[in-house]
mmCIF file of the N, C-alpha and C atoms, coordinates in Angstrom:
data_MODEL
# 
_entry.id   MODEL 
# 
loop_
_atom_site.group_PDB 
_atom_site.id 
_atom_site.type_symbol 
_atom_site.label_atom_id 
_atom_site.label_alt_id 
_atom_site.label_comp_id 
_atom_site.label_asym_id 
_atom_site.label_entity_id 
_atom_site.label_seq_id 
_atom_site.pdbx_PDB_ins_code 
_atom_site.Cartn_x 
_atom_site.Cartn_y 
_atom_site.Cartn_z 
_atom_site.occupancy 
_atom_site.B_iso_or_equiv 
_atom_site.pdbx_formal_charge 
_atom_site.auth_seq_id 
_atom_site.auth_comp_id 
_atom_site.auth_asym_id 
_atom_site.auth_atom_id 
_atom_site.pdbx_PDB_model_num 
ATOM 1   N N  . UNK A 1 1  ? 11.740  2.192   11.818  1.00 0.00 ? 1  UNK A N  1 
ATOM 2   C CA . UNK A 1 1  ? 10.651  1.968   10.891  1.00 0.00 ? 1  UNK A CA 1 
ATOM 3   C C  . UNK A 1 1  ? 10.639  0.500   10.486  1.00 0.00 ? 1  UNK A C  1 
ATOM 4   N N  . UNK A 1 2  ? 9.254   0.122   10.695  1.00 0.00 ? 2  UNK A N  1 
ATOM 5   C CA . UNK A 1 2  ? 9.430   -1.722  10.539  1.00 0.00 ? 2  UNK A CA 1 
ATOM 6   C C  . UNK A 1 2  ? 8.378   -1.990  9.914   1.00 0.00 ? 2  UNK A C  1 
ATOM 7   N N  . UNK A 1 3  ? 7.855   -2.878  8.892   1.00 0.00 ? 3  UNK A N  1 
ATOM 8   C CA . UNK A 1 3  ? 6.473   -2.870  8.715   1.00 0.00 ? 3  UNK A CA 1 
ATOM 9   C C  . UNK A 1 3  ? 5.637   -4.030  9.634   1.00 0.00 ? 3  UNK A C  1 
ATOM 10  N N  . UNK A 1 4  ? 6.402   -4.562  10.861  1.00 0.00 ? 4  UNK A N  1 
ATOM 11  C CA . UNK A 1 4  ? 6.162   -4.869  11.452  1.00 0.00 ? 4  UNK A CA 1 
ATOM 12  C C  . UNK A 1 4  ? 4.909   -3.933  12.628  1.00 0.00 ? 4  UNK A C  1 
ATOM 13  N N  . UNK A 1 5  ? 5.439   -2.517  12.033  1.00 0.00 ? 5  UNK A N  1 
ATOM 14  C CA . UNK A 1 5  ? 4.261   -1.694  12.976  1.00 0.00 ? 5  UNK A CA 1 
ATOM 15  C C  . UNK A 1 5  ? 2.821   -2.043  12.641  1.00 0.00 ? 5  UNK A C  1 
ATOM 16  N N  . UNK A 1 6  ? 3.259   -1.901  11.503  1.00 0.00 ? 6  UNK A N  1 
ATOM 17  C CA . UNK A 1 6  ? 1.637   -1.544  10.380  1.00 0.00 ? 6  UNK A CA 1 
ATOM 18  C C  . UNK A 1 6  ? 0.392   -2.586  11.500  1.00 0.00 ? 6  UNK A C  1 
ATOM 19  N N  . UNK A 1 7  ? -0.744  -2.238  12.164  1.00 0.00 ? 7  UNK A N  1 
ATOM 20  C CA . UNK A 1 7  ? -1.423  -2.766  12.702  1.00 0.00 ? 7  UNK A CA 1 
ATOM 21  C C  . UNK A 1 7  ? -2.697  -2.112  12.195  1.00 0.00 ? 7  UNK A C  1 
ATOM 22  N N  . UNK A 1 8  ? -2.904  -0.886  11.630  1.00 0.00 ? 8  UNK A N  1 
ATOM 23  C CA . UNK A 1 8  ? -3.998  -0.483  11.173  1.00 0.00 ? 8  UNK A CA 1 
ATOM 24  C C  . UNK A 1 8  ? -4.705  -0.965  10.194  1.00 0.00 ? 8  UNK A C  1 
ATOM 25  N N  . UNK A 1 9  ? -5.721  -1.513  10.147  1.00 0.00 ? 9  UNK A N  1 
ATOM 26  C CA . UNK A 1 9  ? -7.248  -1.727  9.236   1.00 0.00 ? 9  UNK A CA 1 
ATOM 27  C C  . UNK A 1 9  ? -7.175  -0.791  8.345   1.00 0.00 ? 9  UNK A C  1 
ATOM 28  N N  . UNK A 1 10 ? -7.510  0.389   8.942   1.00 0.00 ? 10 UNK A N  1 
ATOM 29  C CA . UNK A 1 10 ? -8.304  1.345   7.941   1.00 0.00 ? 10 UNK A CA 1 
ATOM 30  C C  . UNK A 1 10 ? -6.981  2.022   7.435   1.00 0.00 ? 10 UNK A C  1 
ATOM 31  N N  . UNK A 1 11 ? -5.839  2.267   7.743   1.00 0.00 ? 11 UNK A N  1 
ATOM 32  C CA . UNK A 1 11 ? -4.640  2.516   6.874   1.00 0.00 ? 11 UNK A CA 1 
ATOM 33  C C  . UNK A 1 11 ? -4.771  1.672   5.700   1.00 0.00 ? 11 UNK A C  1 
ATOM 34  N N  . UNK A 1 12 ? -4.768  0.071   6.213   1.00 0.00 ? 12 UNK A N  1 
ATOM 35  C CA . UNK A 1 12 ? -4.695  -0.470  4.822   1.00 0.00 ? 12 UNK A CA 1 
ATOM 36  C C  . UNK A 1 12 ? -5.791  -0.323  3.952   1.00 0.00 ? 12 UNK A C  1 
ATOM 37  N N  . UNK A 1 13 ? -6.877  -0.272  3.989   1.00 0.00 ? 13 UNK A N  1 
ATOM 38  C CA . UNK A 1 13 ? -7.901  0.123   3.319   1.00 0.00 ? 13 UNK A CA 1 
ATOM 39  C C  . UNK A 1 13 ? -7.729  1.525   2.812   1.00 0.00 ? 13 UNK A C  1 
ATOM 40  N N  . UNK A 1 14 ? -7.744  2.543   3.670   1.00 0.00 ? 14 UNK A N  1 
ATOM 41  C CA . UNK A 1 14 ? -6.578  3.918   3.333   1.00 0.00 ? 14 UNK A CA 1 
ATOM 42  C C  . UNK A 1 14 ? -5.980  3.523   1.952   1.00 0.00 ? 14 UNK A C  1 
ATOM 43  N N  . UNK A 1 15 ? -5.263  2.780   1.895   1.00 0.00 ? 15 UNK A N  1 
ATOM 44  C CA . UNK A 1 15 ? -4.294  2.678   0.625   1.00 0.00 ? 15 UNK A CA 1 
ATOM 45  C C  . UNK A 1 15 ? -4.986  1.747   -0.460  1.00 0.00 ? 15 UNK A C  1 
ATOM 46  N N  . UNK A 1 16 ? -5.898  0.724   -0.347  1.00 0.00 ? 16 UNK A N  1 
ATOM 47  C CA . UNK A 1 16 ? -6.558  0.303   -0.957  1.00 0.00 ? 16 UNK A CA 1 
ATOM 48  C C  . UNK A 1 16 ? -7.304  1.175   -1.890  1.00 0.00 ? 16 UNK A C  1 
ATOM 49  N N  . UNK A 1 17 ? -8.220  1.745   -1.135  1.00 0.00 ? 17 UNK A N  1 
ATOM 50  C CA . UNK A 1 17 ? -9.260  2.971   -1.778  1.00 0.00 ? 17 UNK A CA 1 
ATOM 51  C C  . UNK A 1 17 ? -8.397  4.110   -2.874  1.00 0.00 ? 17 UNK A C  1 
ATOM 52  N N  . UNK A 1 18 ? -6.808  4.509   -2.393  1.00 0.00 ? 18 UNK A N  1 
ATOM 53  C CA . UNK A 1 18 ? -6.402  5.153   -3.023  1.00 0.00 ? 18 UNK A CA 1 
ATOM 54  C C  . UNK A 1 18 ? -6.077  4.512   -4.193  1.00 0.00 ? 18 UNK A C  1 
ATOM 55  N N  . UNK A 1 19 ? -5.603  3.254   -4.178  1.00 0.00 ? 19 UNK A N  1 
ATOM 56  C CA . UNK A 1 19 ? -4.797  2.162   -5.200  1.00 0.00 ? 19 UNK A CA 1 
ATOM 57  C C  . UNK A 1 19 ? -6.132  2.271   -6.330  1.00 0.00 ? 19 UNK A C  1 
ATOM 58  N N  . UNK A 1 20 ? -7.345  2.133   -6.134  1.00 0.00 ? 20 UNK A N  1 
ATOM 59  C CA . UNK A 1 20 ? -8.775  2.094   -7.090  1.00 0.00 ? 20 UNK A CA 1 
ATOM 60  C C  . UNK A 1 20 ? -8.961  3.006   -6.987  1.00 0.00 ? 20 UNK A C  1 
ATOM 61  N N  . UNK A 1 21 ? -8.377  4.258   -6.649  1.00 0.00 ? 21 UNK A N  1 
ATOM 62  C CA . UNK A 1 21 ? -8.889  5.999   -7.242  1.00 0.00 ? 21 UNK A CA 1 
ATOM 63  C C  . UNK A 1 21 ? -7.760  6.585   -8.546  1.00 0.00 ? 21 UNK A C  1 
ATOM 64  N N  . UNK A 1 22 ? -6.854  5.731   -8.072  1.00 0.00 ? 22 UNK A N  1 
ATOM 65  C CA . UNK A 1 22 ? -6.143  6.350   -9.103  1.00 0.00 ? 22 UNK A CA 1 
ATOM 66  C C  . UNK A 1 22 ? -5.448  5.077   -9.779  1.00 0.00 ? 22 UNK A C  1 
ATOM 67  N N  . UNK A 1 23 ? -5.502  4.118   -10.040 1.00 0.00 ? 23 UNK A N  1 
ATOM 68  C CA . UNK A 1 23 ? -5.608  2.875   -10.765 1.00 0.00 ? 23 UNK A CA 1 
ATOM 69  C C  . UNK A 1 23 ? -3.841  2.279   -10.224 1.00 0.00 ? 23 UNK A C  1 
ATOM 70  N N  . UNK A 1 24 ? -3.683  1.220   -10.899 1.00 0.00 ? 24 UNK A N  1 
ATOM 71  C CA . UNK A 1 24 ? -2.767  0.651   -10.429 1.00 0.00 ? 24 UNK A CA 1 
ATOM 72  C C  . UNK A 1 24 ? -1.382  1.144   -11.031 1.00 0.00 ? 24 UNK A C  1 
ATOM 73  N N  . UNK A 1 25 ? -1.043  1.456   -12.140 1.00 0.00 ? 25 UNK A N  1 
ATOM 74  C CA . UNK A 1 25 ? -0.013  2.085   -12.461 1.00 0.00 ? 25 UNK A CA 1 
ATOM 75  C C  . UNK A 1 25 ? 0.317   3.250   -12.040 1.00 0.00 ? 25 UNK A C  1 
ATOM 76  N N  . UNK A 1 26 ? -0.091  4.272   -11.793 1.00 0.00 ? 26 UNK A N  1 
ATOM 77  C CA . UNK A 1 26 ? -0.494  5.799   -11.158 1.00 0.00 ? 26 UNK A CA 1 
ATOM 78  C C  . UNK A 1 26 ? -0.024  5.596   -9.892  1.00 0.00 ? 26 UNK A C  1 
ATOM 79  N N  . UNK A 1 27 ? -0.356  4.567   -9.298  1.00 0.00 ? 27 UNK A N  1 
ATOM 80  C CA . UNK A 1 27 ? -0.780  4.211   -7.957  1.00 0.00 ? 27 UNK A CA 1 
ATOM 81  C C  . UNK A 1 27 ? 0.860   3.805   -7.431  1.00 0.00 ? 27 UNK A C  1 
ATOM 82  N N  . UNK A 1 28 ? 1.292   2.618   -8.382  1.00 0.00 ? 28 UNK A N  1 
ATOM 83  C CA . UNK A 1 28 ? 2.354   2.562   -7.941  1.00 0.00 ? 28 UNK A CA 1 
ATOM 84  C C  . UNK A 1 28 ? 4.143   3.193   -8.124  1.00 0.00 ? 28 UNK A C  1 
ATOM 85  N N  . UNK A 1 29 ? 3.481   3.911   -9.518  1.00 0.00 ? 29 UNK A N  1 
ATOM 86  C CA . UNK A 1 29 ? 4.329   5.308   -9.356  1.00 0.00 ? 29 UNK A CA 1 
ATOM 87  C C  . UNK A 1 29 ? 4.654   6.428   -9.345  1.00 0.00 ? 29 UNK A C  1 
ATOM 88  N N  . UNK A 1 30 ? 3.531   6.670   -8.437  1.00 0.00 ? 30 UNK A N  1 
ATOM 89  C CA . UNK A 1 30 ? 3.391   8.204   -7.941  1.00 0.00 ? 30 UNK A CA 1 
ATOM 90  C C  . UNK A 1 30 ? 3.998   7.409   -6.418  1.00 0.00 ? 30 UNK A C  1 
ATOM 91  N N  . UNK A 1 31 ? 4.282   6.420   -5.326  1.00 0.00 ? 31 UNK A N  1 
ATOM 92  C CA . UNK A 1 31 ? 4.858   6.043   -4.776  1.00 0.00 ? 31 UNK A CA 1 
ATOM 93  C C  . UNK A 1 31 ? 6.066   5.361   -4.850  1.00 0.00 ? 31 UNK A C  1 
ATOM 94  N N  . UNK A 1 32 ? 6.656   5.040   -5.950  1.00 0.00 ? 32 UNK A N  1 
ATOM 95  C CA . UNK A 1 32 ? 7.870   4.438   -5.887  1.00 0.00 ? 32 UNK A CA 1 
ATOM 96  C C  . UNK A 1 32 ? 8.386   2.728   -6.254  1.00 0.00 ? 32 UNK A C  1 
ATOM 97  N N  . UNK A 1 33 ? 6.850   1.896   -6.518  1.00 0.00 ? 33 UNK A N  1 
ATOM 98  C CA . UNK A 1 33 ? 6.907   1.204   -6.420  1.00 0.00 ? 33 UNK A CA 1 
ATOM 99  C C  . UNK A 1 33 ? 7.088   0.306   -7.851  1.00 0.00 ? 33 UNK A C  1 
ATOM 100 N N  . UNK A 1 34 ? 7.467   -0.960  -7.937  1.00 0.00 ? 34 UNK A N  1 
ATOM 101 C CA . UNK A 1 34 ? 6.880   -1.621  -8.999  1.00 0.00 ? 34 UNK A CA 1 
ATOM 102 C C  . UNK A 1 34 ? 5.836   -2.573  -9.032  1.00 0.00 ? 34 UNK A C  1 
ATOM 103 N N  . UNK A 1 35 ? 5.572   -3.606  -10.526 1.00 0.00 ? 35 UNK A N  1 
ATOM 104 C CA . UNK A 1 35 ? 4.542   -4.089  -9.701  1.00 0.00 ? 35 UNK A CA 1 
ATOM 105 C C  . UNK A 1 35 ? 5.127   -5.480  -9.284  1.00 0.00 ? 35 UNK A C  1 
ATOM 106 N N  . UNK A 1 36 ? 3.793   -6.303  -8.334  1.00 0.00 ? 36 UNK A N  1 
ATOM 107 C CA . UNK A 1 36 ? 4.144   -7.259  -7.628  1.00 0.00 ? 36 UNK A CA 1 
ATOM 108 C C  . UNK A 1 36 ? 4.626   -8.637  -8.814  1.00 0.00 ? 36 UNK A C  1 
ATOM 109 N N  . UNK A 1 37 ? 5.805   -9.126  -8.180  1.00 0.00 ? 37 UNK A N  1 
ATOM 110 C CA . UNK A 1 37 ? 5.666   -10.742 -9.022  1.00 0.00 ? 37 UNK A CA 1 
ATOM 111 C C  . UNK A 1 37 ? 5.675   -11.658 -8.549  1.00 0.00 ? 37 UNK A C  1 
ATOM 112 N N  . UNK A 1 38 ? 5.326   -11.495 -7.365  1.00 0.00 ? 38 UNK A N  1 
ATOM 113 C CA . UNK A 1 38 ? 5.015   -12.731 -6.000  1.00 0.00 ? 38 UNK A CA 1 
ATOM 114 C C  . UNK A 1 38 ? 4.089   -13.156 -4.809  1.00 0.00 ? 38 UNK A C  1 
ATOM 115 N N  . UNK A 1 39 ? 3.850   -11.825 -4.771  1.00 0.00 ? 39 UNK A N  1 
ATOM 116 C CA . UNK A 1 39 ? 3.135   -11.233 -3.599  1.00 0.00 ? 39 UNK A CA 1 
ATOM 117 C C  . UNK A 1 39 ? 1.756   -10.356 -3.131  1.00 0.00 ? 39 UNK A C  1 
ATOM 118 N N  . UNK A 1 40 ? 0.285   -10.158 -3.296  1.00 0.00 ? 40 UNK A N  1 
ATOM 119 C CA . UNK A 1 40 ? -0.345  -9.886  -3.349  1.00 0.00 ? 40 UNK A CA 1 
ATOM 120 C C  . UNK A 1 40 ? -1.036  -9.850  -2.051  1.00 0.00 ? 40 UNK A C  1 
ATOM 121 N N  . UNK A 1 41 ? -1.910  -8.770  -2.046  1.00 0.00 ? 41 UNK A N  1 
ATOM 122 C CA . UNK A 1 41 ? -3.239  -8.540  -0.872  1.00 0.00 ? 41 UNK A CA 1 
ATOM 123 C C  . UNK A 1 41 ? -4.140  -9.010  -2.064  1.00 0.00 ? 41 UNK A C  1 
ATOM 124 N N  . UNK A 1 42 ? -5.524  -9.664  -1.137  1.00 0.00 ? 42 UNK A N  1 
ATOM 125 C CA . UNK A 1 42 ? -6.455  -10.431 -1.400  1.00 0.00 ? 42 UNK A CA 1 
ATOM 126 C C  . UNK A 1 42 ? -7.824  -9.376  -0.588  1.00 0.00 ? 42 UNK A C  1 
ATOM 127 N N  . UNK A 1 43 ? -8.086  -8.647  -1.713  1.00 0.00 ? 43 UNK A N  1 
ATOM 128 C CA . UNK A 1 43 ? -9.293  -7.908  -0.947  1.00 0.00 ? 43 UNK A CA 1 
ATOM 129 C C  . UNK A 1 43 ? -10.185 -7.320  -1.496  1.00 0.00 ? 43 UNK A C  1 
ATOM 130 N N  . UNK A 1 44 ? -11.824 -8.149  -0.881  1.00 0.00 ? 44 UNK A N  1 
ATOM 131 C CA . UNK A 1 44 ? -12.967 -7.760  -1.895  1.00 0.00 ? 44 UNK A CA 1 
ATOM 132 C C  . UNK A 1 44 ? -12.833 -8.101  -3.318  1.00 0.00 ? 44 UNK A C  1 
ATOM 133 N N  . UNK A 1 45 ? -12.156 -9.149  -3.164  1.00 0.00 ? 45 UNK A N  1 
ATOM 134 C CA . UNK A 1 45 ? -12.034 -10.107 -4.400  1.00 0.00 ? 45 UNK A CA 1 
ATOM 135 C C  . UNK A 1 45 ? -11.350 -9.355  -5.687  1.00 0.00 ? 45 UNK A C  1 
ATOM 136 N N  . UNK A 1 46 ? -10.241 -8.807  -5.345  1.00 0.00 ? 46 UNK A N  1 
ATOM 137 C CA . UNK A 1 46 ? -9.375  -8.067  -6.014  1.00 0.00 ? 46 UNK A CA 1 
ATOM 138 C C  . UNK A 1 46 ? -7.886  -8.174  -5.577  1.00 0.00 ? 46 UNK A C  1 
ATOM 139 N N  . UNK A 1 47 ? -7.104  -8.333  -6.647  1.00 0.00 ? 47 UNK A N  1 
ATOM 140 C CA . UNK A 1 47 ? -5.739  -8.427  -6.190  1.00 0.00 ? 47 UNK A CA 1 
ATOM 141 C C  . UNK A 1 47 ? -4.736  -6.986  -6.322  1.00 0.00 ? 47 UNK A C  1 
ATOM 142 N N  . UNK A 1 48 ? -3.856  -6.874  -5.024  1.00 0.00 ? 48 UNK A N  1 
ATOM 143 C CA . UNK A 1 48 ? -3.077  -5.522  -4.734  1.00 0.00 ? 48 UNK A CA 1 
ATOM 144 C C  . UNK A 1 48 ? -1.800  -6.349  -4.801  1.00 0.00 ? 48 UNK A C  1 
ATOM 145 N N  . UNK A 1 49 ? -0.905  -5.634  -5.018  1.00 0.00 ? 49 UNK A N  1 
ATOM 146 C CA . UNK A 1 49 ? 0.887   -5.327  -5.070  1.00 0.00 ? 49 UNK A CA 1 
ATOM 147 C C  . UNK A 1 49 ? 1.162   -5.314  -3.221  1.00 0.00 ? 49 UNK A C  1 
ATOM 148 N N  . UNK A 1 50 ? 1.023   -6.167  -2.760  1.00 0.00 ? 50 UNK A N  1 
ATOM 149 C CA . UNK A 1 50 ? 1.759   -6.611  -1.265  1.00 0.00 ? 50 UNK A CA 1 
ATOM 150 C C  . UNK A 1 50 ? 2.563   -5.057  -1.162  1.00 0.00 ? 50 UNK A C  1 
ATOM 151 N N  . UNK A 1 51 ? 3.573   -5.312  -1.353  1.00 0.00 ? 51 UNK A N  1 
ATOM 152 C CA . UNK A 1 51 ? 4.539   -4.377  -0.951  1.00 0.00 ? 51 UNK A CA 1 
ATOM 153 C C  . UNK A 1 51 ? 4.119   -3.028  -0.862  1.00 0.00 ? 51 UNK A C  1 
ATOM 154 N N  . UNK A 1 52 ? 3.474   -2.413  -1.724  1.00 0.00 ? 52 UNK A N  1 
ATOM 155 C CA . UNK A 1 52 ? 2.928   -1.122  -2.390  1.00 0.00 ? 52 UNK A CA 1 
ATOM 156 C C  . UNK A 1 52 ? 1.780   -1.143  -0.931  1.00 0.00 ? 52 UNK A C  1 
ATOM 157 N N  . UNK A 1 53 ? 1.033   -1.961  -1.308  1.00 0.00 ? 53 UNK A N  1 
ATOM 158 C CA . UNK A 1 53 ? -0.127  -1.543  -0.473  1.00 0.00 ? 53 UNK A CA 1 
ATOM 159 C C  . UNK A 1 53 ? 0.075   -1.677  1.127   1.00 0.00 ? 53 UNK A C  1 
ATOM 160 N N  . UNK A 1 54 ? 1.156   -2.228  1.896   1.00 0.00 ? 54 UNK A N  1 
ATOM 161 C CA . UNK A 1 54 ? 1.973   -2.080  2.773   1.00 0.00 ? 54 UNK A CA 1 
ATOM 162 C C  . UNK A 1 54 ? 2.582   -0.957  2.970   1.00 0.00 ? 54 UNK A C  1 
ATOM 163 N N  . UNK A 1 55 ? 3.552   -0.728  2.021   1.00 0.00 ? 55 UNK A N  1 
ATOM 164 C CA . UNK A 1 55 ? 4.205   0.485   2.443   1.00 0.00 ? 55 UNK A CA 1 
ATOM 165 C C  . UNK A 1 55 ? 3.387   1.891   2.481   1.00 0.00 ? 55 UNK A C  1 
ATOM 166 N N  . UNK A 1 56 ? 2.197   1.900   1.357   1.00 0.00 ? 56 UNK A N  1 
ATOM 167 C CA . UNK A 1 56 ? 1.922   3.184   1.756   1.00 0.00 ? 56 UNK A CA 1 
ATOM 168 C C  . UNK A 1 56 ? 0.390   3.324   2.911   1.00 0.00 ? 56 UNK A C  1 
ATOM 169 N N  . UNK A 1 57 ? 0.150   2.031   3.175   1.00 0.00 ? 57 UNK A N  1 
ATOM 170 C CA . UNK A 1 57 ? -0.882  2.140   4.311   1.00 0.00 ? 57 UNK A CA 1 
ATOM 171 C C  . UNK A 1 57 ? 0.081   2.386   5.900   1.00 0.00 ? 57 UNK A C  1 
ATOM 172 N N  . UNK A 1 58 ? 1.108   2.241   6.017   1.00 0.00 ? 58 UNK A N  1 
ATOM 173 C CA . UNK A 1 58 ? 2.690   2.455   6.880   1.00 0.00 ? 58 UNK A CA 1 
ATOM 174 C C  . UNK A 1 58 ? 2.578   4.206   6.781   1.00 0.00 ? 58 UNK A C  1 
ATOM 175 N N  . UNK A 1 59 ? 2.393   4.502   5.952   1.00 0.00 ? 59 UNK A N  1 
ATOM 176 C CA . UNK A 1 59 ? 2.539   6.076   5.764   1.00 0.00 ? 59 UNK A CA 1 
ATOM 177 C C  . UNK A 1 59 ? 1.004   6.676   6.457   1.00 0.00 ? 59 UNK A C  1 
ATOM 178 N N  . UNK A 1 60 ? 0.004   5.983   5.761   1.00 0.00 ? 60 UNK A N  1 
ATOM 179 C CA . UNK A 1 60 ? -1.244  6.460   6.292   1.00 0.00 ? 60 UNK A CA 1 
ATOM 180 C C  . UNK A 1 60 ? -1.421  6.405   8.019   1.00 0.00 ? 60 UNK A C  1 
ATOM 181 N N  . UNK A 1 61 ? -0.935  5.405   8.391   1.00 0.00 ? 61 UNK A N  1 
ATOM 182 C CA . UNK A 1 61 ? -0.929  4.584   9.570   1.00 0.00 ? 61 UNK A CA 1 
ATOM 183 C C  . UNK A 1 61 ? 0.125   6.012   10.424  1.00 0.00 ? 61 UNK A C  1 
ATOM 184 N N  . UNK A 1 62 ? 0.935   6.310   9.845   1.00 0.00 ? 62 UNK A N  1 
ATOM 185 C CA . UNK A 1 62 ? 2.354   6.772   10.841  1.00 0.00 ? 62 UNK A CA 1 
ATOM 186 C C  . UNK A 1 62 ? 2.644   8.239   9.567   1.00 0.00 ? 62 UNK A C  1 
ATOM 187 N N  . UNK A 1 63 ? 2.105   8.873   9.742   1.00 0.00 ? 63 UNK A N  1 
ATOM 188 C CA . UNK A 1 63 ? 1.648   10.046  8.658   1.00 0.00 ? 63 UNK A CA 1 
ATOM 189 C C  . UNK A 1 63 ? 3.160   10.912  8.605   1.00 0.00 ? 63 UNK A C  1 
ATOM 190 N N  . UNK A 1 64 ? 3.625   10.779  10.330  1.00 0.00 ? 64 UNK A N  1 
ATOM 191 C CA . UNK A 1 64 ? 4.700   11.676  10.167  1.00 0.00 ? 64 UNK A CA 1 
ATOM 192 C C  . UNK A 1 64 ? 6.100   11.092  9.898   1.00 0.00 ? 64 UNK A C  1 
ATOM 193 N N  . UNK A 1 65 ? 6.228   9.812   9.555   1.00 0.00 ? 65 UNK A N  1 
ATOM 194 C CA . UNK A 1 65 ? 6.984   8.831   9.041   1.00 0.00 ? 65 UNK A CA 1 
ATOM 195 C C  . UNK A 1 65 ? 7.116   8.655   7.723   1.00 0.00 ? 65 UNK A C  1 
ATOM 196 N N  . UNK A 1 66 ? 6.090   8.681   7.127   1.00 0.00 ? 66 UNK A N  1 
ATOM 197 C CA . UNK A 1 66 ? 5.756   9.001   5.680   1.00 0.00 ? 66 UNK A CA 1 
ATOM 198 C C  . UNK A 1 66 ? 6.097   7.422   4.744   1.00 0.00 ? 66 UNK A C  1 
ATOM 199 N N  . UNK A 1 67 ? 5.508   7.155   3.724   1.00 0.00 ? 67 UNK A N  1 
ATOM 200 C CA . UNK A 1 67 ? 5.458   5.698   3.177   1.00 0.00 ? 67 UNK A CA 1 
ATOM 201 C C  . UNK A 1 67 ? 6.713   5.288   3.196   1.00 0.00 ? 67 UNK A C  1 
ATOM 202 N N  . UNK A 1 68 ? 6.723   3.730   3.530   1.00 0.00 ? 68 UNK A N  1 
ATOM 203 C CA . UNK A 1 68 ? 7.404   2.754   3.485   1.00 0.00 ? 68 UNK A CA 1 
ATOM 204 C C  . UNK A 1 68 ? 8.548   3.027   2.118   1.00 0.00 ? 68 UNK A C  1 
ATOM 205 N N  . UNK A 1 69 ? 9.945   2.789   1.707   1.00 0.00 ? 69 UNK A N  1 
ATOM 206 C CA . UNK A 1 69 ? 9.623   2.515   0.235   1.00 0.00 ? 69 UNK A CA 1 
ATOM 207 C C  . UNK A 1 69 ? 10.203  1.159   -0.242  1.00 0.00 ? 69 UNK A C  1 
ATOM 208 N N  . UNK A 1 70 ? 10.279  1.187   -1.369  1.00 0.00 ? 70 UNK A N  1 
ATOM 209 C CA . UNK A 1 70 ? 10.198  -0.108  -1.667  1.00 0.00 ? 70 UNK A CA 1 
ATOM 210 C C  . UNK A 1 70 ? 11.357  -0.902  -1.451  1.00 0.00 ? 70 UNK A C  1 
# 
């Protein structure tokens, strides 16, 4: 398991869409995560938790692998 796999688009968007359905705290611990203090996705002019939104688009991406964790 590498997140070197992660090549999917719509995984990461996958996890995007979930990250703004269920807001950012929810989001990152109902997965495991904390939040970012370095590191961010840049998308649709909104900022995501790098790691978070990596690891669980890794899960979307590779379903039977199941999310990244932190």
């Amino acid at each position: 398991m590498s997140i070197g796999e992660l090549t999917s688009k719509e995984a990461v968007e996958n996890a995007v869409r979930e990250h703004d359905e269920r807001g950012r705290d929810n989001f990152l611990d109902t997965h495991g995560f904390g939040r970012s203090t370095q590191y961010y996705v840049w998308y649709e002019k909104k900022l995501y938790d790098a790691k978070a939104i990596a690891g669980v688009a890794y899960g979307y991406q590779f379903p039977d692998r199941g999310t990244l964790s932190n």
